[in-house]
C-alpha positions as CSV (number, residue, x, y, z in Angstrom):
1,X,-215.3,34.0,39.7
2,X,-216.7,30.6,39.1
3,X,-220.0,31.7,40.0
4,X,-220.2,34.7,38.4
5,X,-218.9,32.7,35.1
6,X,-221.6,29.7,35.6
7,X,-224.9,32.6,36.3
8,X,-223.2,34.2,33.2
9,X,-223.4,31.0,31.2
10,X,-226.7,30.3,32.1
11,X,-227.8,33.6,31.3
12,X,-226.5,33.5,28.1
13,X,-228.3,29.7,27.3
14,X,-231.7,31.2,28.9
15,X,-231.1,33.9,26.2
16,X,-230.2,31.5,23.3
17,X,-232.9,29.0,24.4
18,X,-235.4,32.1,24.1
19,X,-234.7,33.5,21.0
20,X,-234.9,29.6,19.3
21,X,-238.4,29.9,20.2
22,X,-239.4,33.1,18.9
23,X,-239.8,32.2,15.6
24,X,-242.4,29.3,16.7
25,X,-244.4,32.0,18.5
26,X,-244.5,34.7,15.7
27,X,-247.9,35.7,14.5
28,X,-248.7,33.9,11.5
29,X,-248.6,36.1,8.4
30,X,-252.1,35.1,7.7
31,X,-253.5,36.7,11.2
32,X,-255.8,39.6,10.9
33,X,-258.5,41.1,8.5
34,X,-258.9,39.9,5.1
35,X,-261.3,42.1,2.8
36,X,-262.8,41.2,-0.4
37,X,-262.3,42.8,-3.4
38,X,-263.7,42.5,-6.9
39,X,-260.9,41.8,-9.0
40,X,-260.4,41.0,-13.2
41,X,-259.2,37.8,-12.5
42,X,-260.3,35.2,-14.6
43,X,-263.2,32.7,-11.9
44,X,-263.9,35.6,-10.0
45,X,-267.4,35.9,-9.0
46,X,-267.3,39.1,-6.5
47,X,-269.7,41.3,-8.0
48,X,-269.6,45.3,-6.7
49,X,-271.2,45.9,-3.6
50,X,-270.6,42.7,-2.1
51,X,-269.0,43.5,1.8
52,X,-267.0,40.6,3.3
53,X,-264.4,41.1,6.4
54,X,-262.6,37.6,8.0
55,X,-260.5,37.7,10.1
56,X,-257.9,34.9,11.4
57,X,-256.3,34.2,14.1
58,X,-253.6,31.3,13.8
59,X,-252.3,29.4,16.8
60,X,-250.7,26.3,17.2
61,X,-253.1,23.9,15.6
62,X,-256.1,26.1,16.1
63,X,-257.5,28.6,14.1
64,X,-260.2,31.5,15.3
65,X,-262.3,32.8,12.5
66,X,-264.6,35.7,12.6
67,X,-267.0,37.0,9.0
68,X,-268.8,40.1,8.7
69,X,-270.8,40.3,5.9
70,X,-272.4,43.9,5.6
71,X,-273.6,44.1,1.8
72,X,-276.8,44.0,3.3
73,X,-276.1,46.7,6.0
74,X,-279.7,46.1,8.0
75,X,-278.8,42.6,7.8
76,X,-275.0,41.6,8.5
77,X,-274.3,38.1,8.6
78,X,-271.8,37.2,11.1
79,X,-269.8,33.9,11.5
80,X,-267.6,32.5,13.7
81,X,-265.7,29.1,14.8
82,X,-262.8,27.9,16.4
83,X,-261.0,24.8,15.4
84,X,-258.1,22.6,15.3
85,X,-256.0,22.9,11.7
86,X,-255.9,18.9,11.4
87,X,-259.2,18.5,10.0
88,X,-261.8,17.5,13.2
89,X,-264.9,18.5,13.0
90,X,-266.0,21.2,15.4
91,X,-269.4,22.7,16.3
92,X,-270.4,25.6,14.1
93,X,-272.5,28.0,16.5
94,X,-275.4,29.9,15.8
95,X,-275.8,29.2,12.1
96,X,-279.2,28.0,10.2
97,X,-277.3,26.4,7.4
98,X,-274.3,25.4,9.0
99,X,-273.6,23.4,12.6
100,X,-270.4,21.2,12.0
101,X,-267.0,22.9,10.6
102,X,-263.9,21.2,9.6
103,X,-260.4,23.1,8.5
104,X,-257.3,21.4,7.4
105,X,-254.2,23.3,7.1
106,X,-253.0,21.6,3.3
107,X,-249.9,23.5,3.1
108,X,-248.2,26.4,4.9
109,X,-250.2,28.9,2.9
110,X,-253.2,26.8,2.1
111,X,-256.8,25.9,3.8
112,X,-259.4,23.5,3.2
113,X,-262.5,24.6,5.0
114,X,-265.5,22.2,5.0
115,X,-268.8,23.8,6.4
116,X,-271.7,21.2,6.9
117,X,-275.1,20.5,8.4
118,X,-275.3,17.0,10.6
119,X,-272.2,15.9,8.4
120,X,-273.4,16.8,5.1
121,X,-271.0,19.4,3.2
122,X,-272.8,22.5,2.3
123,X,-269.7,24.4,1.6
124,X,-265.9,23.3,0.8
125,X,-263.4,26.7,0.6
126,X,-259.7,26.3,-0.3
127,X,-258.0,29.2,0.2
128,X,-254.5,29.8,-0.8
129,X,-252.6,33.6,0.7
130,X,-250.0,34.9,-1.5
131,X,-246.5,33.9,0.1
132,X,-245.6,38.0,1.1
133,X,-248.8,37.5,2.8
134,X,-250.7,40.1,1.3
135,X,-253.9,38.8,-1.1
136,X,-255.5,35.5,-0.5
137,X,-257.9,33.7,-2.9
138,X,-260.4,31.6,-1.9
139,X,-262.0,29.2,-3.8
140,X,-265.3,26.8,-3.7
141,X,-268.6,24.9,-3.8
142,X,-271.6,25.5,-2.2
143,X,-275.4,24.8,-1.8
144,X,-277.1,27.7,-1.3
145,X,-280.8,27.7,1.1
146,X,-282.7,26.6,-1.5
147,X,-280.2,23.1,-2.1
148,X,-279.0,24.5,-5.3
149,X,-274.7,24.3,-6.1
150,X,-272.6,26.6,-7.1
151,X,-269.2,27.6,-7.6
152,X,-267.3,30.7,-5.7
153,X,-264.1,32.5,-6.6
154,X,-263.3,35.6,-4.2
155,X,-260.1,37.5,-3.5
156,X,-259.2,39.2,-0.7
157,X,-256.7,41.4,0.5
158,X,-254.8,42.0,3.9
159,X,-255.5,44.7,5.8
């Protein structure tokens, strides 16, 4: 009876010990496609036509991002990185006007992502998602090929 009772209890702690950490390895709200969208909103500078997919994956301090950008269908423009969320910079593969990336996690539903070339920031991005998780702004300055700056405000919503 002892027995039985002590594999019982330690049953029941496996169970409780489990369940603790289920929350911690939930999928982040923010995982998955991201679409943008022209909106009304005043800053916005998605014009119609313009095709932009990202998708994130969120892990424990480390982020997978994936762009497809098919407005120009015979010419899609494709990005992707992985990083930490605690602002390192990592290499930024098979990009002309990009080879370092940096992303800081600011808050639970923010990002600072810093794009550069040999250390030089050619894009900053903050994006902030909606707390239900379900439209995400993102917000920023950058260079364009030709050196010139400009500002960006896109939404996006979750697909």
């Amino acid at each position: 009876m002892i027995r039985r009772t002590a594999i019982l209890s330690l049953a029941a702690a496996a169970a409780a010990v489990a369940f603790a950490a289920a929350p911690a390895l939930a999928a982040s709200p923010h995982d998955g496609d991201w679409t943008a969208v022209v909106s009304k909103a005043p800053g916005n500078t998605i014009e119609p036509g313009f095709k932009l997919t990202i998708n994130f994956k969120f892990s424990d301090n480390h982020l997978v991002y994936h762009s497809v950008n098919t407005t120009q269908p015979d010419k899609p423009y494709i990005s992707d990185h992985e990083t930490s969320l605690d602002g390192k910079v990592f290499p930024f593969p098979n990009q002309v006007r990009f080879n370092q990336v940096s992303v800081t996690q600011t808050a639970p539903d923010e990002l600072q992502i810093l794009k550069m070339k040999d250390g030089d920031v050619i894009a900053g991005e903050f994006w902030s998602f909606s707390p239900d998780g379900k439209t995400a702004v993102r917000r920023g300055i950058a260079k364009n090929p030709e050196g010139k700056s400009h500002a960006y405000q896109e939404h996006f919503v979750h697909k």
